[in-house]
C-alpha positions as CSV (number, residue, x, y, z in Angstrom):
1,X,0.0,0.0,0.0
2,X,1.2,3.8,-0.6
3,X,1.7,6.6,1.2
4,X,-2.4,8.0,2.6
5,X,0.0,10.8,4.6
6,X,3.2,12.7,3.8
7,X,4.6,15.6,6.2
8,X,7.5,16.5,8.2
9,X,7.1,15.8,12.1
10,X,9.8,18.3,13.9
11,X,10.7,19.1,17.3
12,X,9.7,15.7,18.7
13,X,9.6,16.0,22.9
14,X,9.5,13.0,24.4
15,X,8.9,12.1,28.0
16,X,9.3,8.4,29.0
17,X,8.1,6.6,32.5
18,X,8.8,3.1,33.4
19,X,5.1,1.9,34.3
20,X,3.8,-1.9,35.3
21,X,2.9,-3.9,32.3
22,X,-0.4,-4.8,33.7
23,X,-1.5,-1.0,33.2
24,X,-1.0,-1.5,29.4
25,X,-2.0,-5.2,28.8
26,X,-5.6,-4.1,28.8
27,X,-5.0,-1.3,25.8
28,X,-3.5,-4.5,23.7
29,X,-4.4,-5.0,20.2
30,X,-5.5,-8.8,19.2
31,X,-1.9,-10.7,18.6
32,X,0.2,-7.5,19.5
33,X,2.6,-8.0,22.4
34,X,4.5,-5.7,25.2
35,X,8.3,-4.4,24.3
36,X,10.4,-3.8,26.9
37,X,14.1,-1.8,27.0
38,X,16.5,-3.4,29.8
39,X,13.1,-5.3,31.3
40,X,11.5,-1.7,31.8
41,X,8.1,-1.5,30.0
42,X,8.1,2.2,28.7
43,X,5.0,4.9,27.9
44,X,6.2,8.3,26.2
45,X,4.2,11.5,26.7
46,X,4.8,13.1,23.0
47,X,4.4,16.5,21.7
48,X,5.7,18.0,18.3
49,X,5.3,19.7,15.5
50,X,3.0,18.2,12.1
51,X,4.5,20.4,9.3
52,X,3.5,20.2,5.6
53,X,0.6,18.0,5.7
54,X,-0.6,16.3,2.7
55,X,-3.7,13.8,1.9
56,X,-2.6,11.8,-0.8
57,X,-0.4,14.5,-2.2
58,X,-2.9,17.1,-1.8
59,X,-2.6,20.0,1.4
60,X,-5.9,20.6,2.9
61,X,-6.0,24.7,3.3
62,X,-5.6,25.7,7.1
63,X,-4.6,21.8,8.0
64,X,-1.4,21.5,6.7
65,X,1.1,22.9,9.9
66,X,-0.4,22.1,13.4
67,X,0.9,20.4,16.7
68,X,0.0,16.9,18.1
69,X,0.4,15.7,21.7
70,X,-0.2,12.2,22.7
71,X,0.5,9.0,24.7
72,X,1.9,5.7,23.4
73,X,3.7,2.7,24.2
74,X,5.9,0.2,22.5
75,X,5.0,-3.2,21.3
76,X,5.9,-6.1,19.0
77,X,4.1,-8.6,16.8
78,X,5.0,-12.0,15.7
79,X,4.8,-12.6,12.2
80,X,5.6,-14.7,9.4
81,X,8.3,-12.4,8.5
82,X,10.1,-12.3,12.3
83,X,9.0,-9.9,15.3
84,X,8.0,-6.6,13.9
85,X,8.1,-3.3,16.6
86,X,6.0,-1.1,16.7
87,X,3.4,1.7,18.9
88,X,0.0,1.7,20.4
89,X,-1.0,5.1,21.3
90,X,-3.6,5.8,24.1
91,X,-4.7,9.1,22.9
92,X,-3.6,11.4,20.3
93,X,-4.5,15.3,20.7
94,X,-4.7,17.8,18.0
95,X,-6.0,21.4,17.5
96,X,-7.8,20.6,13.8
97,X,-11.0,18.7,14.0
98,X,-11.2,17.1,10.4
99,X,-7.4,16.0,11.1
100,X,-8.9,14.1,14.1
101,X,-11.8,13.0,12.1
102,X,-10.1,11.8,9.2
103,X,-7.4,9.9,11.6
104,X,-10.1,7.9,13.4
105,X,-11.5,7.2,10.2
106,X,-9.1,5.8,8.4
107,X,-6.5,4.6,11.2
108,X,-9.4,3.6,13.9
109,X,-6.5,6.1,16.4
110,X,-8.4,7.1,19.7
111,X,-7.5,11.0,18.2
112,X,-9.5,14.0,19.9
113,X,-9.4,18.3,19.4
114,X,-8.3,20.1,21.6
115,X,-6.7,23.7,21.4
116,X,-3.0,23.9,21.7
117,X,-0.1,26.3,21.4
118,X,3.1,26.4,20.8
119,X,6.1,28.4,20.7
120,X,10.0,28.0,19.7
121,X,13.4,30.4,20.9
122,X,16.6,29.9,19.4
123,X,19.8,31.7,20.5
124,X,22.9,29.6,21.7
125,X,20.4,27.5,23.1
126,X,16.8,26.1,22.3
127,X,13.5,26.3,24.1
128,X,10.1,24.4,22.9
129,X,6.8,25.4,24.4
130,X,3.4,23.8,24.7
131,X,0.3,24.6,26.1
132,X,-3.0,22.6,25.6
133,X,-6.5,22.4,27.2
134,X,-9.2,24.2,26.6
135,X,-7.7,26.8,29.5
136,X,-4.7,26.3,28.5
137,X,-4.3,24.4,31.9
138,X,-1.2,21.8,30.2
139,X,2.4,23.1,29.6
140,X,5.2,21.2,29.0
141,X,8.5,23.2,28.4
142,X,12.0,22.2,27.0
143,X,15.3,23.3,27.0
144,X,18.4,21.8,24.4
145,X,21.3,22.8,23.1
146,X,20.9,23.9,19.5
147,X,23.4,21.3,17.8
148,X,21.8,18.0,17.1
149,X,23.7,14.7,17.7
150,X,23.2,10.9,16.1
151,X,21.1,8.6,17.9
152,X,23.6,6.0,19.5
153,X,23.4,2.0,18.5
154,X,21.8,-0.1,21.6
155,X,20.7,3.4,23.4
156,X,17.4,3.9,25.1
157,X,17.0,6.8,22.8
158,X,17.0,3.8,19.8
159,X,14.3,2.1,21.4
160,X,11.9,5.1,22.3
161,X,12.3,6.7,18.7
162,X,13.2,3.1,16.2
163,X,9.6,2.1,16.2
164,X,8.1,2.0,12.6
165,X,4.7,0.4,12.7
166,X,1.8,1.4,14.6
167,X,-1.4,-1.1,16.2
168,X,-4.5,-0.4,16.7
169,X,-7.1,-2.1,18.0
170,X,-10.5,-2.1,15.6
171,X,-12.2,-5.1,17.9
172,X,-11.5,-8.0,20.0
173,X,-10.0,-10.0,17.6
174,X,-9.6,-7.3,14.5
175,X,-6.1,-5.6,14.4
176,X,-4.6,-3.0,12.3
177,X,-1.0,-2.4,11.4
178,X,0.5,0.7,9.4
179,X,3.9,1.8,8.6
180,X,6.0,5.1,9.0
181,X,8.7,5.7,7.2
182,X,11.7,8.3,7.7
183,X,15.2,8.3,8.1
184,X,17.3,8.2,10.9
185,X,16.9,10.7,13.9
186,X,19.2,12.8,15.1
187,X,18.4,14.2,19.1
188,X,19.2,17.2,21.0
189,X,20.8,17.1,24.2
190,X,18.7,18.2,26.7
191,X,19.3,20.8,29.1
192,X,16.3,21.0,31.6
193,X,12.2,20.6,31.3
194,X,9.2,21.9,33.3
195,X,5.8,20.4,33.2
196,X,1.9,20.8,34.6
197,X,0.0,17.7,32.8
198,X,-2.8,16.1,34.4
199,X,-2.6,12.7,33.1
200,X,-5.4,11.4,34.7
201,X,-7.8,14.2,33.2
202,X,-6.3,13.2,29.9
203,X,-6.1,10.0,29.7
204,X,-8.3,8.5,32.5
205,X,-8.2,6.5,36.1
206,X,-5.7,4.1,34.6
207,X,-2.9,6.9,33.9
208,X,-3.6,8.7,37.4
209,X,-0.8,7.3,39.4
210,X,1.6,9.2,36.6
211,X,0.9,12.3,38.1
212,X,3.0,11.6,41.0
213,X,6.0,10.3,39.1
214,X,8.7,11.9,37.3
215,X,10.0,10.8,34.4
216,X,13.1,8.2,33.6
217,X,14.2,10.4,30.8
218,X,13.3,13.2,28.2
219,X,14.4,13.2,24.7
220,X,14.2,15.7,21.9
221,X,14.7,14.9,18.2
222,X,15.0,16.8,15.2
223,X,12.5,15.0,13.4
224,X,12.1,14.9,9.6
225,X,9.9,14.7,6.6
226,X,7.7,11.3,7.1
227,X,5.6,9.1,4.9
228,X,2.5,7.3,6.8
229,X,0.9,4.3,4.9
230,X,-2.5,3.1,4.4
231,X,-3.9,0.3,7.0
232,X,-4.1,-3.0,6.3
233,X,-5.4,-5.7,8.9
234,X,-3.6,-8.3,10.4
């Protein structure tokens, strides 16, 4: 199948928390399976920037640069072809309706609106900003240094950004894969982070207990142009 979405996805934020698999066994697609870094089962809190949006080659007017922020974890599926790793996401956040519309359309991705900002210094340093909820009530703020560095072989960095496939669950027993495709990432290193996120208003009682940790580690990539392909089930 071809590419249903090209765009570039830029200043990628992510926040990773070591959580107990038996939180995330119940948001399992059909077949799909936990993966785990060092025997640590990881979720990543994600926000960045969706640049240069295009519907099979076409930019929707006023849809084509916006932000997303959402929640995923990492999995893997057996198949004929070997173990194949890929994300689940819990909830995906954007400030365009129709981009959530079309998402949970054609992907079946638990996407929702909601208004969100963001904003982006560069001097000898860098500093990302979000802000989402409908008062604004989320930030999450970043600061890097503004050269970028390769992502190293074996690193946890690998494992929270080397994921190409994504799983979602369309019923019990009906799963869906897709693919992304981009090259490479290259990361910033990070500096320092502030955060308000109420993960239990966003995500529900199951995420609650997150609001009392702090995260294992917070990684920033460049990001790049990507290509996301049509759905097929598994």
């Amino acid at each position: 199948m071809g590419a249903f979405l090209t765009a570039e996805w830029r200043n990628l934020v992510m926040m990773n928390y070591v959580v107990p698999e038996q939180v995330l066994k119940p948001h399992l697609p059909n077949g799909v399976e936990l993966d785990v870094y060092n025997g640590k089962c990881y979720v990543s809190f994600v926000a960045f920037h969706f640049l240069d949006t295009k519907l099979k080659g076409i930019a929707i007017p006023y849809h084509k640069d916006f932000e997303e922020i959402n929640l995923r974890f990492y999995v893997r599926y057996p198949s004929k072809e070997g173990v194949k790793r890929g994300v689940v996401f819990i909830k995906e956040l954007v400030p365009k309706r129709m981009i959530a519309w079309v998402a949970k359309l054609v992907y079946g991705e638990r996407y929702a609106y909601t208004p969100i900002k963001s904003k982006i210094e560069q001097t000898n340093l860098r500093y990302l900003q979000f802000e989402w909820g409908k008062e604004q009530e989320h930030h999450l703020k970043v600061e890097t240094a503004a050269h970028v560095l390769p992502i190293q072989r074996g690193s946890k960095e690998e494992f929270i950004f080397e994921h190409y496939l994504g799983y979602t669950s369309l019923s019990t027993f009906r799963t869906g894969e897709y693919k992304v495709e981009h090259p490479r990432w290259n990361v910033y290193p990070v500096n320092g982070f502030s955060y308000t996120i109420d993960f239990e208003k966003l995500y529900g009682d199951d995420f609650a207990f997150m609001n009392d940790m702090q995260p294992d580690s917070v990684f920033v990539a460049e990001g790049s142009e990507v290509s996301v392909h049509e759905r097929k089930m598994l």
